[in-house]
C-alpha positions in Angstrom: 0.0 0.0 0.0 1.3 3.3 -1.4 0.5 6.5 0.9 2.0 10.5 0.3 2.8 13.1 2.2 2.0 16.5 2.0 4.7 17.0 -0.8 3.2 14.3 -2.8 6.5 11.8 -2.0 5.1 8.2 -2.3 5.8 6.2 0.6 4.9 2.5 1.7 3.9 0.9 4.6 5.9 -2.9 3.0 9.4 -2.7 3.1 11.5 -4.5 0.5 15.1 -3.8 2.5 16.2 -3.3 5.3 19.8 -2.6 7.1 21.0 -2.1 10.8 21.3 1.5 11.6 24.9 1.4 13.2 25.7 4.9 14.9 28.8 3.8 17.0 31.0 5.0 15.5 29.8 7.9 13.2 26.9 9.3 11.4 24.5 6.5 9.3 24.0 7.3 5.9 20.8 4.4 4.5 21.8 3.3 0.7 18.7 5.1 -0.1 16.2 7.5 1.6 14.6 5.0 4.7 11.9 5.3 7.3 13.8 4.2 11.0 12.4 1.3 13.0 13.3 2.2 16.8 13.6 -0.7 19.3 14.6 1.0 22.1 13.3 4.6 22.6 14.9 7.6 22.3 15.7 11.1 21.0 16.8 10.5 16.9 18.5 13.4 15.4 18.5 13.1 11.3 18.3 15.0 8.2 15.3 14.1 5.7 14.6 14.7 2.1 13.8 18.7 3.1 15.6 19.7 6.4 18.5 19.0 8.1 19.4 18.1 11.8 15.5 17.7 12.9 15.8 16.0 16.4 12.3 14.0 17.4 12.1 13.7 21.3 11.2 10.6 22.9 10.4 8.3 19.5 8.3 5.2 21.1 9.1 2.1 19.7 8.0 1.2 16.1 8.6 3.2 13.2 8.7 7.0 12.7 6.9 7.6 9.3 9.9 9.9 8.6 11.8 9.5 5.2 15.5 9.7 6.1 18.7 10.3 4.7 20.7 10.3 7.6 21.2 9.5 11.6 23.0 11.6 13.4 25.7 10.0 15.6 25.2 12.9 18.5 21.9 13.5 19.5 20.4 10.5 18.8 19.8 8.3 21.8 17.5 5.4 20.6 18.5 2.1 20.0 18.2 -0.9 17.7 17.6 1.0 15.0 16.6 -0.4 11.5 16.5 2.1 8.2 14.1 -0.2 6.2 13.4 0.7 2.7 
């Protein structure tokens, strides 16, 4: 199932890829734009298609209907963190 956003960007609620988001040791950039699955919550700082450095507070577990480009390293505190795609 195919949903937009207020831009018109298609997005989809079935994932064809997904990859670990691994912010240990610096920034995460996905292979292509993603939507973040949080495990463990947190604060998760990241750029998306239009802004850069947006920090969400307190992202519950699940996934934040966000299309992403990056993770920030600093200022994100959630964990187990999937970019799925």
């Amino acid at each position: 199932m195919n949903l937009h956003n207020d831009k018109g960007r298609a997005y989809s609620l079935a994932f064809s890829g997904a990859e670990a988001v691994d912010i240990s040791s610096k920034d995460f950039v996905p292979k292509e734009y993603s939507q973040i699955y949080v495990g463990k919550t947190g604060n998760i700082k990241v750029d998306t298609i239009d802004n850069t450095g947006i920090t969400f507070k307190s992202v519950p577990v699940g996934i934040l209907p966000v299309l992403v480009t990056k993770v920030y390293k600093d200022g994100t505190t959630a964990e187990e963190m999937i970019a799925l795609r």
